[in-house]
N, C-alpha and C positions, 0 to 999 in steps of 0.2 A: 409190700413193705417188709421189709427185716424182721426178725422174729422182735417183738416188743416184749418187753418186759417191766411189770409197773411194780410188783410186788416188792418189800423187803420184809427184813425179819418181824417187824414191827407192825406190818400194815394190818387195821381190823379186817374182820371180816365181812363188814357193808362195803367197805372200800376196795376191798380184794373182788367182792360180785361187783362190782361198778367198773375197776380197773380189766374185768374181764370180758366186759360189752365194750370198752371201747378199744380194746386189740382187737377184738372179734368185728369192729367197724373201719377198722385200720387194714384189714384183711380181706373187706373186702373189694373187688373190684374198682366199684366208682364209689365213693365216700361220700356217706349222705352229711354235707357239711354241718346244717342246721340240726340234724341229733347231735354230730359230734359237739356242737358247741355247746347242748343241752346240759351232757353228758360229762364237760368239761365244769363248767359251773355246780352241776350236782356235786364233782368231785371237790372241787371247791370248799364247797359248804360241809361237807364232810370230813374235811382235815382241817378246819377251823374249829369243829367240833370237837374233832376227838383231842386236836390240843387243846380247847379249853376244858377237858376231863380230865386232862395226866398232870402229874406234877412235873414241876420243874425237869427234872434230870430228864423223865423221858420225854420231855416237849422237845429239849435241845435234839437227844440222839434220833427222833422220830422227825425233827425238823430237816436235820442234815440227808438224811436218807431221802426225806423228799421232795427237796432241792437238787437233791443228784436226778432225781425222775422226772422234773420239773423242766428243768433240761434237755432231757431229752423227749420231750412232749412238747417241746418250742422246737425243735432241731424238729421232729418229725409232719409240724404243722407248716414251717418255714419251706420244707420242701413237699407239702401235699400245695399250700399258695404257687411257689412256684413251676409243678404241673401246671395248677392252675390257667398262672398268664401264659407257660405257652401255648394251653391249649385254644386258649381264649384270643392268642395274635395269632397262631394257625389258621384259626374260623377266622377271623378280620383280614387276613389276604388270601385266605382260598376264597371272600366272597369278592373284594378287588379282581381277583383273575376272572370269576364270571362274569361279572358285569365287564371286563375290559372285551370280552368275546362275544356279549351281547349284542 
């Protein structure tokens, strides 16, 4: 996958070690789906947190930044799913071809 990039000026640094295991999960190889969705939901809880710690002004410029991330964290999942099905109707008619030669 593309180089990722999750950080901005703003991001803590629990979230920065978190944003860093999941590029390093994006990177690898076959993607272990069920961490990444662990991994996606810790991140969750973690930017709900830290807006409900900041005041207003940096909620908004901290929100916008990671909305822009957020984006592309769907954009990169959107097409780890779509590997997915084709791998998945690849298998579904390489096992139709054996059995058709069975």
């Amino acid at each position: 996958m593309k180089n990722l990039i999750l950080d901005h000026a703003n991001t803590p640094i629990r979230l920065k070690e978190l944003n860093a295991q999941i590029v390093a999960l994006f990177s690898d190889e076959t993607i272990d789906e069920s961490a990444l969705l662990k991994l996606i939901d810790t991140r969750d809880v973690l930017i709900r947190e830290h807006l409900n710690s900041c005041d207003v002004e940096i909620q908004k410029i901290f929100a916008k930044a990671e909305l822009e991330i957020n984006g592309l964290l769907v954009a990169c999942t959107k097409e780890l799913s779509k590997t997915s099905l084709k791998q998945l109707s690849d298998l579904i008619r390489g096992r139709k071809a054996v059995k058709k030669y069975l």
